[in-house]
N, CA, C and O atoms as a Tripos MOL2 file, in Angstrom:
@<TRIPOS>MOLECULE
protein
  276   275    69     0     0
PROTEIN
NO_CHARGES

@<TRIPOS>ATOM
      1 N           0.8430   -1.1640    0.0000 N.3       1 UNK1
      2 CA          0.0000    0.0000    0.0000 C.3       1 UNK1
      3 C           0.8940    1.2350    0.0000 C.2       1 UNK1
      4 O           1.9690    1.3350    0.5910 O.2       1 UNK1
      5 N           0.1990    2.3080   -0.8680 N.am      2 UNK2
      6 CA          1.5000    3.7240   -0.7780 C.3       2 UNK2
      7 C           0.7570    5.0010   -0.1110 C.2       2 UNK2
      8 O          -0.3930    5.4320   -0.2000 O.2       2 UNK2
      9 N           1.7190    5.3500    0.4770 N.am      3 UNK3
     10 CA          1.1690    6.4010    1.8730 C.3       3 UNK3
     11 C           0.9890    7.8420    0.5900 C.2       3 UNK3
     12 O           1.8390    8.3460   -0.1450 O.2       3 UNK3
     13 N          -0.1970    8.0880    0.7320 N.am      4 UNK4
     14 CA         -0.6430    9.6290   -0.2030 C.3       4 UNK4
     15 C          -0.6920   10.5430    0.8650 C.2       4 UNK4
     16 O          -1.1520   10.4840    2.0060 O.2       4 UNK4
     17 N          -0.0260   11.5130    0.1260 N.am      5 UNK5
     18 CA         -0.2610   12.7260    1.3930 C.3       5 UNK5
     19 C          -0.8800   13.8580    0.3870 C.2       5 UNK5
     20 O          -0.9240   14.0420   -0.8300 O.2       5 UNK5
     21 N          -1.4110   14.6220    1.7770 N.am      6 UNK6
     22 CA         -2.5250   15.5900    1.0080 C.3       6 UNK6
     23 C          -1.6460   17.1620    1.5470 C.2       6 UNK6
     24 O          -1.4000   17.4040    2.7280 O.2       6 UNK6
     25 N          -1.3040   18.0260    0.4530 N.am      7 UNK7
     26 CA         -0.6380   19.2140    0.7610 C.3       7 UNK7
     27 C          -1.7730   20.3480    0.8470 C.2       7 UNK7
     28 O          -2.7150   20.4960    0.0680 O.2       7 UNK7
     29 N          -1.4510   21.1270    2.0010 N.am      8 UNK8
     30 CA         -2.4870   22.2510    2.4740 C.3       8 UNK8
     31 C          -2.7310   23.1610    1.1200 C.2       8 UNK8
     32 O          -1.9610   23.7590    0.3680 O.2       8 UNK8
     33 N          -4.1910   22.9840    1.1610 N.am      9 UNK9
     34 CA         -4.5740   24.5180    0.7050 C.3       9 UNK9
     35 C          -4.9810   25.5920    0.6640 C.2       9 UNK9
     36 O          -6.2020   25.7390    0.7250 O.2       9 UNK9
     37 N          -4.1150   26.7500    0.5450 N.am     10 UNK10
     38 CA         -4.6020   27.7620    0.5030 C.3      10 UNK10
     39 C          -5.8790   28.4610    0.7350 C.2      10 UNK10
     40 O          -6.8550   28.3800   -0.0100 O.2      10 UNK10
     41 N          -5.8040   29.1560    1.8210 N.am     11 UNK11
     42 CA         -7.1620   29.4450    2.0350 C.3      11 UNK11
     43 C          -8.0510   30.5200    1.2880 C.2      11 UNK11
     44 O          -7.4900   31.3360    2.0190 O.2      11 UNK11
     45 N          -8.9490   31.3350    0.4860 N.am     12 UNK12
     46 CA         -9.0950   32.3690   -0.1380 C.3      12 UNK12
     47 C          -8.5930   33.4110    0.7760 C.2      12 UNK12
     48 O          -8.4790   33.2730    1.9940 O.2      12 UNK12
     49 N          -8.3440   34.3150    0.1920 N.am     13 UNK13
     50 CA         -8.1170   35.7260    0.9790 C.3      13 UNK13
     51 C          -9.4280   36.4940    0.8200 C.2      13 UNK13
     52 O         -10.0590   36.4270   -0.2350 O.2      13 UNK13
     53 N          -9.9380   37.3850    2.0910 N.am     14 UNK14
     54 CA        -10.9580   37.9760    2.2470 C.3      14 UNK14
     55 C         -11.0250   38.7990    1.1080 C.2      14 UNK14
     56 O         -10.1110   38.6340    0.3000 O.2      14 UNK14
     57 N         -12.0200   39.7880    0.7960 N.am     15 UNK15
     58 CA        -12.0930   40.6350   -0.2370 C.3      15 UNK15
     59 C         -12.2830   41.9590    0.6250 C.2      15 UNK15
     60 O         -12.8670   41.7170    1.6810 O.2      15 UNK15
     61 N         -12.0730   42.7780    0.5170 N.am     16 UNK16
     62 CA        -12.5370   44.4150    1.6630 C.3      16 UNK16
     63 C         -13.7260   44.4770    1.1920 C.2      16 UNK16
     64 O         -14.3340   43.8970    0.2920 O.2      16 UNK16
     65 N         -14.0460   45.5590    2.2130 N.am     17 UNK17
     66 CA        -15.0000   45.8440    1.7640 C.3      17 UNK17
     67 C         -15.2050   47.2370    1.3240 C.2      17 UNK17
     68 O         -16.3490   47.4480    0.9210 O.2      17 UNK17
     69 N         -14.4330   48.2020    1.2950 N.am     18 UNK18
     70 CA        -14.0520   48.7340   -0.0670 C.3      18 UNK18
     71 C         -14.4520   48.5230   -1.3750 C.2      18 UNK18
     72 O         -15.2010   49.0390   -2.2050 O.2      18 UNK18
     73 N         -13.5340   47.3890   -1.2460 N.am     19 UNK19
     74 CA        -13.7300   47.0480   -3.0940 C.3      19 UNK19
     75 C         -14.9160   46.2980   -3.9850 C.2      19 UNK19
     76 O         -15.0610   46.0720   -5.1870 O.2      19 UNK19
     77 N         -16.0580   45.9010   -2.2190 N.am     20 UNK20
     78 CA        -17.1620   45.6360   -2.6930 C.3      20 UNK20
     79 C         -18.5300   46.3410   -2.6520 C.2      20 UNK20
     80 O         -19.5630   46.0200   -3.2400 O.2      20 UNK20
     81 N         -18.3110   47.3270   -1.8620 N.am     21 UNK21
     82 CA        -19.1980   48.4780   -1.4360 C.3      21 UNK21
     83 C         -19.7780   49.8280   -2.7840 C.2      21 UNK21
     84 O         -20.7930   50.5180   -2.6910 O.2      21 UNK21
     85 N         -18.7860   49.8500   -3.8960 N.am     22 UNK22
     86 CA        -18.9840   50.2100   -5.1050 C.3      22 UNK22
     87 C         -20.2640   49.0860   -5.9780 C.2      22 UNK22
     88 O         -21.3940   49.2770   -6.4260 O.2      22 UNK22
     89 N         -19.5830   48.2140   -5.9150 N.am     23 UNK23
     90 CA        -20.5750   47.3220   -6.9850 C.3      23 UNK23
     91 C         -21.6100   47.1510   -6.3410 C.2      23 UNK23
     92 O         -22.6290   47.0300   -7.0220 O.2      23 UNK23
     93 N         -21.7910   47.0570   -4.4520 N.am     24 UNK24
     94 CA        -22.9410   47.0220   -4.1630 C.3      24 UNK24
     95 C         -23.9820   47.8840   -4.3060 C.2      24 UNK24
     96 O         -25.1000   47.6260   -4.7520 O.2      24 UNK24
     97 N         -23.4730   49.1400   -3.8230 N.am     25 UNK25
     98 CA        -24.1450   50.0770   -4.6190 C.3      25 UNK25
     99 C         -24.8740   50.4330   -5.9120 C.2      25 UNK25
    100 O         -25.8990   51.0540   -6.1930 O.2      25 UNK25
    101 N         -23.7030   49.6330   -6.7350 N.am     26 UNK26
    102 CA        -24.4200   50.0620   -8.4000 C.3      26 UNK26
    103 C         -25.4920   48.8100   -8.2440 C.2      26 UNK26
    104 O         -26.6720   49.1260   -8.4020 O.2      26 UNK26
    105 N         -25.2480   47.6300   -7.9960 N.am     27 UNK27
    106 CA        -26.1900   46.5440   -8.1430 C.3      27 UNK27
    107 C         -27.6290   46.9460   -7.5430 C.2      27 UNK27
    108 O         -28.7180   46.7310   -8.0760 O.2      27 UNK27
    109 N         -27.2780   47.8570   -5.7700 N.am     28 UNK28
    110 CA        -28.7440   48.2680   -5.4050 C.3      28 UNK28
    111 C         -29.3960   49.2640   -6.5310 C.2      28 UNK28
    112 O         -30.6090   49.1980   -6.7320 O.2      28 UNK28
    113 N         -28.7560   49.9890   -7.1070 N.am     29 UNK29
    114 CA        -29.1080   51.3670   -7.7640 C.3      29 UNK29
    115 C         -29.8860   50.4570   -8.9970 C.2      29 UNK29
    116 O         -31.1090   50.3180   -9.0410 O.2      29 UNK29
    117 N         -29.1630   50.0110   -9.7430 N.am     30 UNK30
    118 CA        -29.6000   48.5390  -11.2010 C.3      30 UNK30
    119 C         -31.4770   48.1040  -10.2740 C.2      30 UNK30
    120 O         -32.5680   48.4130  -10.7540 O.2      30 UNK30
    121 N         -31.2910   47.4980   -9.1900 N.am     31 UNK31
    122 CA        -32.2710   47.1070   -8.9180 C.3      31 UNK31
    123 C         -33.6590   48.1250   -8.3830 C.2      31 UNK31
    124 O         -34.7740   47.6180   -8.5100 O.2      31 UNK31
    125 N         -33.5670   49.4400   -7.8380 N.am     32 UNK32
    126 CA        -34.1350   50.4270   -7.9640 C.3      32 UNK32
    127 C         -35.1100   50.6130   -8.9240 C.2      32 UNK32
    128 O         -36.3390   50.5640   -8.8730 O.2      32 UNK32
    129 N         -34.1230   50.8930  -10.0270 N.am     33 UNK33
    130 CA        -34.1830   51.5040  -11.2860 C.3      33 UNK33
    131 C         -35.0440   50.2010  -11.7850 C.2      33 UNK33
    132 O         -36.0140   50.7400  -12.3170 O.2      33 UNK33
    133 N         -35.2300   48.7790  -11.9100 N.am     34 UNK34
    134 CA        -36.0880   47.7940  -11.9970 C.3      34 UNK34
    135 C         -37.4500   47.7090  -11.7040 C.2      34 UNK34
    136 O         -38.5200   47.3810  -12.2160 O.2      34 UNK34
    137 N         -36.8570   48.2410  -10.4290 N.am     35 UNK35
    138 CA        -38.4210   48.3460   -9.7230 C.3      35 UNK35
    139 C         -39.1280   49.4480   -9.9090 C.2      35 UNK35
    140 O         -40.3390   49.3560   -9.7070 O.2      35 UNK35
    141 N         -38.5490   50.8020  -10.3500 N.am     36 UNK36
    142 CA        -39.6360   51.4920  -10.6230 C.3      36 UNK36
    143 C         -40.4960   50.9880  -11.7470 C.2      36 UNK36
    144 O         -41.7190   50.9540  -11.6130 O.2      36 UNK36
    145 N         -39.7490   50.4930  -13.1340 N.am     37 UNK37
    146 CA        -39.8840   50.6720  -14.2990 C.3      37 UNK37
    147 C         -41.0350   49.3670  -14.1220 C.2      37 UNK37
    148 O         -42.1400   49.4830  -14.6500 O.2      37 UNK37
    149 N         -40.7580   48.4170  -13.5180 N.am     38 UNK38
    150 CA        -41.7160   47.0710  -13.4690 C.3      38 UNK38
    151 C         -43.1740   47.7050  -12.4240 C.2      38 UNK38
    152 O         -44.3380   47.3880  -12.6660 O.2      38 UNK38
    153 N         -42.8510   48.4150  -11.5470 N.am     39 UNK39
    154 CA        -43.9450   48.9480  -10.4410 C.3      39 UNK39
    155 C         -44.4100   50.1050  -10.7600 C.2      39 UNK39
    156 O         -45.4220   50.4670  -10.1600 O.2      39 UNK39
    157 N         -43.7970   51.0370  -11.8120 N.am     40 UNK40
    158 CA        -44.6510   51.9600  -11.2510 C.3      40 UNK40
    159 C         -44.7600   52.9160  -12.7450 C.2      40 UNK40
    160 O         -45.5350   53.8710  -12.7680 O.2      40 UNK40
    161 N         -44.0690   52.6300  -13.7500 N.am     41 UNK41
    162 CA        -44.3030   52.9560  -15.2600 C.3      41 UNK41
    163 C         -44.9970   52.4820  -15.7810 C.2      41 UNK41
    164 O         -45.0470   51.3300  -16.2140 O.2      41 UNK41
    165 N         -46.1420   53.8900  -15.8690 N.am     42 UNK42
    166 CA        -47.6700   53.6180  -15.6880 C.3      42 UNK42
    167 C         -48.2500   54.8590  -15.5330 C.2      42 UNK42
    168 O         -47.8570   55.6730  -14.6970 O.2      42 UNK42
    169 N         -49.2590   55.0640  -16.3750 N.am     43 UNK43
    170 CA        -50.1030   56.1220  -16.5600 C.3      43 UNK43
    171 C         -49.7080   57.6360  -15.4510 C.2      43 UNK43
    172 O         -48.5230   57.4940  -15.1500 O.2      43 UNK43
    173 N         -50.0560   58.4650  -15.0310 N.am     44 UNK44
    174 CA        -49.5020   59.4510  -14.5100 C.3      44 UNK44
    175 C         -47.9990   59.7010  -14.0880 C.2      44 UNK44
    176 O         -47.2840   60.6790  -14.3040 O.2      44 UNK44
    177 N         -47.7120   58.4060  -13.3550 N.am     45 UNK45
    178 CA        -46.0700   58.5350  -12.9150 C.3      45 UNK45
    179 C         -45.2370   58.1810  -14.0850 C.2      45 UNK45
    180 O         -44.1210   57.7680  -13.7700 O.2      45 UNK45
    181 N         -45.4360   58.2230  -15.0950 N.am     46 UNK46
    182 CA        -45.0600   57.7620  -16.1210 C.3      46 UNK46
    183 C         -43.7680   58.3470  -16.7580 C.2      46 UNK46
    184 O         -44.1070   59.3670  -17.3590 O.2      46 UNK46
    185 N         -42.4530   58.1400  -16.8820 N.am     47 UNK47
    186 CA        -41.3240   59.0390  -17.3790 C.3      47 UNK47
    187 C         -41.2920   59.0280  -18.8810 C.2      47 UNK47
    188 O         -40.5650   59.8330  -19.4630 O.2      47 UNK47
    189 N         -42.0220   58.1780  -19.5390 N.am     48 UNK48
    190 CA        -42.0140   57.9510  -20.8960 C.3      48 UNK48
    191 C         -43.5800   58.1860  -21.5930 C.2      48 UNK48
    192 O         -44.4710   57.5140  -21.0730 O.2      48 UNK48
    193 N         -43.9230   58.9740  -22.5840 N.am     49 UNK49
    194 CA        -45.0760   58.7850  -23.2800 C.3      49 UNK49
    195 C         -45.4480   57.7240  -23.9750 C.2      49 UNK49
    196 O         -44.4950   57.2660  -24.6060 O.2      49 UNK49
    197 N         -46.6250   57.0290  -24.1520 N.am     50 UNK50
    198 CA        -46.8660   55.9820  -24.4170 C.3      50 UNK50
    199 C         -47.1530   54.7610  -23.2280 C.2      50 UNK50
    200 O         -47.0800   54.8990  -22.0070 O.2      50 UNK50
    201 N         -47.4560   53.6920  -23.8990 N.am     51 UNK51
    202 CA        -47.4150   52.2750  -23.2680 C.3      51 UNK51
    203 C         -46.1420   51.1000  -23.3910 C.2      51 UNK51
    204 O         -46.1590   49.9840  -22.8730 O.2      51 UNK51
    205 N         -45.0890   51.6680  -24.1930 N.am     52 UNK52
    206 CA        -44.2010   51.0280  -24.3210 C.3      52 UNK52
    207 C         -43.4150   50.0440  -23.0810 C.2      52 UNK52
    208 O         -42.7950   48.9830  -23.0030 O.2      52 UNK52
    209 N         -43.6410   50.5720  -22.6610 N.am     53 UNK53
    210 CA        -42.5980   50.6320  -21.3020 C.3      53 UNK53
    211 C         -43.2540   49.6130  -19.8620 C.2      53 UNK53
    212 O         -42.6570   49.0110  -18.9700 O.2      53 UNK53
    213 N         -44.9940   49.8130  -20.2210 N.am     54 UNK54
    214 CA        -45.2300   49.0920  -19.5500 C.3      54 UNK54
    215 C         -46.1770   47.5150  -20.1320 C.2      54 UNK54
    216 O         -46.8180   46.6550  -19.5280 O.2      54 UNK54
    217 N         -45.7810   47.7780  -21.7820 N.am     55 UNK55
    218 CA        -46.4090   46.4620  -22.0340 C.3      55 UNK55
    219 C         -45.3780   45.5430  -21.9030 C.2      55 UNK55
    220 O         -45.5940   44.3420  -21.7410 O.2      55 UNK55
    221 N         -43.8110   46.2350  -21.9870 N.am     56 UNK56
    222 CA        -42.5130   45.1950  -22.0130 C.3      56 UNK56
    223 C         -42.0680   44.6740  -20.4270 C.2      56 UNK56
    224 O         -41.3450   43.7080  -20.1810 O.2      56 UNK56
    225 N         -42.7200   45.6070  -19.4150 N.am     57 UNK57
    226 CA        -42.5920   44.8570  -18.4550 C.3      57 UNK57
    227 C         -43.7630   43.9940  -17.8700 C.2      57 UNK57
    228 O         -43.7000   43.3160  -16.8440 O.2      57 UNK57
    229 N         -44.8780   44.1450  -18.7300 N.am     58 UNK58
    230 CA        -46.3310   43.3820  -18.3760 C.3      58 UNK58
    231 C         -46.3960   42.2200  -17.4000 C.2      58 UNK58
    232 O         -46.9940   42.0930  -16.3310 O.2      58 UNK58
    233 N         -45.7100   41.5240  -17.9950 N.am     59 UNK59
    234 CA        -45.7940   39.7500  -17.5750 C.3      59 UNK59
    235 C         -45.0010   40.1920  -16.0400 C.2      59 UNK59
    236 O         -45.4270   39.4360  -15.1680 O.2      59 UNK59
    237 N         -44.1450   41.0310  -15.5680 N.am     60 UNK60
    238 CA        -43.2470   41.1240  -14.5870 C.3      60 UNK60
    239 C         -44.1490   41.4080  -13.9490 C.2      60 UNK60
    240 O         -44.3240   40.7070  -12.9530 O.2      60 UNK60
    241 N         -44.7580   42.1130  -14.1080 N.am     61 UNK61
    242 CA        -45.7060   43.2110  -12.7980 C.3      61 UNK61
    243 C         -46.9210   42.2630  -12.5650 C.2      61 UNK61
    244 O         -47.7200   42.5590  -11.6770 O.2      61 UNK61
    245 N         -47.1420   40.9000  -13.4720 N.am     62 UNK62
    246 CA        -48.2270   40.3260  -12.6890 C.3      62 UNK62
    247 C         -47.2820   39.3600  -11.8380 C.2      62 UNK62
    248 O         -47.5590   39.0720  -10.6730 O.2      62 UNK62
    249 N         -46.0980   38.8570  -12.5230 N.am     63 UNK63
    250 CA        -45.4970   37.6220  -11.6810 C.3      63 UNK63
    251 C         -45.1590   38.4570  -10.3380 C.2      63 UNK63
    252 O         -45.5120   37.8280   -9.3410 O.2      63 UNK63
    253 N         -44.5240   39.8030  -10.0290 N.am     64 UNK64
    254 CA        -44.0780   40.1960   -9.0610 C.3      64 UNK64
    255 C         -45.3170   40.7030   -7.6130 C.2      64 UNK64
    256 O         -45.1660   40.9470   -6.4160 O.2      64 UNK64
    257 N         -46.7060   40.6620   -8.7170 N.am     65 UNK65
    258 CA        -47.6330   41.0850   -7.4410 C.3      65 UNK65
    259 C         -48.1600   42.4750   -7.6790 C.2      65 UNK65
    260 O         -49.1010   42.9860   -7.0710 O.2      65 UNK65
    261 N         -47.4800   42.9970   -8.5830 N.am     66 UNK66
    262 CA        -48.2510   44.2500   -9.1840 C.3      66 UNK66
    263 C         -49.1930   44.8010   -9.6160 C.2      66 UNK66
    264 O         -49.1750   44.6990  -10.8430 O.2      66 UNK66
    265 N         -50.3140   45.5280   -9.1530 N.am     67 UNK67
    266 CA        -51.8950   45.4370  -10.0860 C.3      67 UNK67
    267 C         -51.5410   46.4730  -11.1980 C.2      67 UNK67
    268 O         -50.7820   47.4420  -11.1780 O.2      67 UNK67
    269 N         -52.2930   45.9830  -12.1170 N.am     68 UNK68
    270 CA        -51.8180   46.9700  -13.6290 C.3      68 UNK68
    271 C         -53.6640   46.9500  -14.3370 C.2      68 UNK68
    272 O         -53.8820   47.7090  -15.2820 O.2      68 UNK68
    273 N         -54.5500   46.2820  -13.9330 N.am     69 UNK69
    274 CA        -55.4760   46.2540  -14.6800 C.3      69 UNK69
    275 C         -56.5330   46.8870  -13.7540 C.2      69 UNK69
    276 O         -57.6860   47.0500  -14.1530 O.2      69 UNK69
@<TRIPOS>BOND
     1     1     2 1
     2     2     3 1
     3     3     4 2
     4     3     5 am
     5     5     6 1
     6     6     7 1
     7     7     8 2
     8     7     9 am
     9     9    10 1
    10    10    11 1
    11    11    12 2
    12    11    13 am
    13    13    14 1
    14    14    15 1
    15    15    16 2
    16    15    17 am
    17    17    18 1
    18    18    19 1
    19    19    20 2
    20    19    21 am
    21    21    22 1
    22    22    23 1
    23    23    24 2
    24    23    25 am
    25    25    26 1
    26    26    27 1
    27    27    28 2
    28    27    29 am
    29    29    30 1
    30    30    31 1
    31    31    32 2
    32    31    33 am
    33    33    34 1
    34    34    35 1
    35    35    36 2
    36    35    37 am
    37    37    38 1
    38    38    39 1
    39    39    40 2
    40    39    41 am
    41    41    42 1
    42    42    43 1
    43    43    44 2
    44    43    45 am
    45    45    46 1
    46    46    47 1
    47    47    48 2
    48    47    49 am
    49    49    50 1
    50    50    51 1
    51    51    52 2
    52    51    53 am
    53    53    54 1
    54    54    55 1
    55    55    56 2
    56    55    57 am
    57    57    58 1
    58    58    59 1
    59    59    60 2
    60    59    61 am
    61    61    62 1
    62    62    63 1
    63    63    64 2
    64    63    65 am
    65    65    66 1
    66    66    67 1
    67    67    68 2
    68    67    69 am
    69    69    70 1
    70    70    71 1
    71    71    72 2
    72    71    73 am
    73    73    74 1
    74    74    75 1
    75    75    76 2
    76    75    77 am
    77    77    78 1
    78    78    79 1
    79    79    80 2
    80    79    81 am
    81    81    82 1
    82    82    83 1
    83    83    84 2
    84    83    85 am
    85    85    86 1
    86    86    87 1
    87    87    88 2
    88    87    89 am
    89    89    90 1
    90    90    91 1
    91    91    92 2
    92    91    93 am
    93    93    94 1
    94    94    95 1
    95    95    96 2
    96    95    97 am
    97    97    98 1
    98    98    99 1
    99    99   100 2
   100    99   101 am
   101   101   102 1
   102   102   103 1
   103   103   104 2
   104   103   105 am
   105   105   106 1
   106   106   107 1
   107   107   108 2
   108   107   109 am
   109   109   110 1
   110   110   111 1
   111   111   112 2
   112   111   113 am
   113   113   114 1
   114   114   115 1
   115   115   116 2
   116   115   117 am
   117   117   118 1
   118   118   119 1
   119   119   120 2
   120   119   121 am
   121   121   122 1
   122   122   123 1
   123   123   124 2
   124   123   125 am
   125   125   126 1
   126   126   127 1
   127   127   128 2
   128   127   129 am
   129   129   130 1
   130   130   131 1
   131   131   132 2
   132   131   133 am
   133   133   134 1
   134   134   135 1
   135   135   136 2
   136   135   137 am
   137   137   138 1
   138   138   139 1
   139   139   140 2
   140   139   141 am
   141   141   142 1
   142   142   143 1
   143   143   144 2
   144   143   145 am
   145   145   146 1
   146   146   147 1
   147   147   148 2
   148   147   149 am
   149   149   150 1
   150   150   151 1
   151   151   152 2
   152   151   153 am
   153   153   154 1
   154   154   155 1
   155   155   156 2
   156   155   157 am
   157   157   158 1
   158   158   159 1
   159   159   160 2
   160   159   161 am
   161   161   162 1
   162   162   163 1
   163   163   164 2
   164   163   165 am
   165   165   166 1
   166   166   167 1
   167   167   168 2
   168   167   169 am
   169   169   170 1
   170   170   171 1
   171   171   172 2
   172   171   173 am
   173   173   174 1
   174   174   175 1
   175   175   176 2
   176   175   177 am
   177   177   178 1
   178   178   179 1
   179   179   180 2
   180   179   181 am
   181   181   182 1
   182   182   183 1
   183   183   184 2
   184   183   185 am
   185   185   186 1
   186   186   187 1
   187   187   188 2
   188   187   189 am
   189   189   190 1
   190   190   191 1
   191   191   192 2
   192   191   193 am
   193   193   194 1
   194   194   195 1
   195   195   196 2
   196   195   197 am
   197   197   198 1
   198   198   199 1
   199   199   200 2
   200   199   201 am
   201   201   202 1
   202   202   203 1
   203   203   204 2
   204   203   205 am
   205   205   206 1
   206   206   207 1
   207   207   208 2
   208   207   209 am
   209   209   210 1
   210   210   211 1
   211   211   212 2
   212   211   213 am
   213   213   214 1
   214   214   215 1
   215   215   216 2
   216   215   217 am
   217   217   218 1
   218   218   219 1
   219   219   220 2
   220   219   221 am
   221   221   222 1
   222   222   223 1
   223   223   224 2
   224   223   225 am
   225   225   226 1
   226   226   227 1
   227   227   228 2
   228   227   229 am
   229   229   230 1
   230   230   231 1
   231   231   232 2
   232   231   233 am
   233   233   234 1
   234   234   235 1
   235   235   236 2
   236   235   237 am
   237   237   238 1
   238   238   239 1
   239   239   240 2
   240   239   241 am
   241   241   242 1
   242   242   243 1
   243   243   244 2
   244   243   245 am
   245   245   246 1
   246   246   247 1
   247   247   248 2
   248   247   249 am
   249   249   250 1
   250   250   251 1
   251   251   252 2
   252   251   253 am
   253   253   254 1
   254   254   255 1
   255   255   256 2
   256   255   257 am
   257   257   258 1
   258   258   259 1
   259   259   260 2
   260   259   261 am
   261   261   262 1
   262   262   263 1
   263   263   264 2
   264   263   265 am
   265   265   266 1
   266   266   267 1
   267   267   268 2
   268   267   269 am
   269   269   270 1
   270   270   271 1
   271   271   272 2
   272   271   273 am
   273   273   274 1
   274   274   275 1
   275   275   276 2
@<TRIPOS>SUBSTRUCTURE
     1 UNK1         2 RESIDUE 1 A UNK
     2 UNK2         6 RESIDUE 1 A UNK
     3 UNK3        10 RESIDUE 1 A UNK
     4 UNK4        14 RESIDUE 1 A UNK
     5 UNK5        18 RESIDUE 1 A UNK
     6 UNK6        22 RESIDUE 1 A UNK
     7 UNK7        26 RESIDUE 1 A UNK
     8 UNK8        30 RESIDUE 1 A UNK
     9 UNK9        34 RESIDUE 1 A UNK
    10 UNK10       38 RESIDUE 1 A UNK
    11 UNK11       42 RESIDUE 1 A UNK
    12 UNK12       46 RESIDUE 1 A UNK
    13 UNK13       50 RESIDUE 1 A UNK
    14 UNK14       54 RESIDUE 1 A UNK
    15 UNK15       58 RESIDUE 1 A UNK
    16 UNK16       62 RESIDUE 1 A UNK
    17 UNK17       66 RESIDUE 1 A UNK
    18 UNK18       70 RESIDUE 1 A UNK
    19 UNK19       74 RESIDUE 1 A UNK
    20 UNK20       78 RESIDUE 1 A UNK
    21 UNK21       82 RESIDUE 1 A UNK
    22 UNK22       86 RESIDUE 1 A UNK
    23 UNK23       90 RESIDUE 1 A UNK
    24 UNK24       94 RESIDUE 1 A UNK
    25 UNK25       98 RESIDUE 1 A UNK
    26 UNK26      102 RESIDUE 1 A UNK
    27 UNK27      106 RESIDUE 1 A UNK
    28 UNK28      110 RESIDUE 1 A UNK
    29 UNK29      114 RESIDUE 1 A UNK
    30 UNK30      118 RESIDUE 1 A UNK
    31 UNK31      122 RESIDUE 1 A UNK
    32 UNK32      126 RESIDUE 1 A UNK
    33 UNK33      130 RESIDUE 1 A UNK
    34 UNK34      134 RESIDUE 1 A UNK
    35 UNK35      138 RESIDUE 1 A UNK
    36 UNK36      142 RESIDUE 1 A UNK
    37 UNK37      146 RESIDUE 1 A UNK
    38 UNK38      150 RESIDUE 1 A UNK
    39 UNK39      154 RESIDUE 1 A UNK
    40 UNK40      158 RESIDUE 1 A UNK
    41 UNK41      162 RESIDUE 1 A UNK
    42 UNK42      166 RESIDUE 1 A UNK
    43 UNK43      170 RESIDUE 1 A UNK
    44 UNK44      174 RESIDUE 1 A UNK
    45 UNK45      178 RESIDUE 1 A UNK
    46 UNK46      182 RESIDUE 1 A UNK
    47 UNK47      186 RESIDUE 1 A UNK
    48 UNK48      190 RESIDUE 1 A UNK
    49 UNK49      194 RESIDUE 1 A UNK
    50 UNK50      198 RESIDUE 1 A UNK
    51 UNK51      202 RESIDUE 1 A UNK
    52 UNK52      206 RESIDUE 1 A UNK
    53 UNK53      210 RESIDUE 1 A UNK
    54 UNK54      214 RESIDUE 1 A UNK
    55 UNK55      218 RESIDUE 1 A UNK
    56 UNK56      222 RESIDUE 1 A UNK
    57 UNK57      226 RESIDUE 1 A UNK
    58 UNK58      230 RESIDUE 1 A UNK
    59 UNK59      234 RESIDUE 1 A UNK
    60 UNK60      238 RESIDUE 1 A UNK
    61 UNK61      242 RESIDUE 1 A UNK
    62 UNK62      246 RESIDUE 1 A UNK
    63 UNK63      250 RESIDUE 1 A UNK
    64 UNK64      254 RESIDUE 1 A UNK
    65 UNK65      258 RESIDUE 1 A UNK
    66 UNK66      262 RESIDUE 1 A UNK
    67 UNK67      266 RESIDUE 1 A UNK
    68 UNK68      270 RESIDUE 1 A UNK
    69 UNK69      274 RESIDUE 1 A UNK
């Protein structure tokens, strides 16, 4: 029988949080900006003329719980 040995590995190194506090940000801001456009682009609050905007998020705003009708 042959003796296997197992060599340590490396553990990850932490990440700061610095360098993740940017992207978190943009990711909350990305998701914001989602939610208005799925919740609330729509007749008066509307940033765009037309229905464009809220027939392309249609299907979202019923899966998410949104009343639109």
């Amino acid at each position: 029988m042959s003796d296997t040995t197992f060599t340590p590995v490396a553990a990850p190194a932490p990440i700061p949080v610095g360098e993740i506090l940017p992207w978190a940000i943009f990711g909350g801001l990305l998701m914001i900006i989602a939610i208005y456009f799925v919740g609330t682009e729509e007749g008066a609050m509307a940033l765009f003329s037309g229905g464009y905007v809220h027939e392309f998020v249609h299907d979202g705003r019923h899966l998410l719980g949104f009343p639109c009708h």
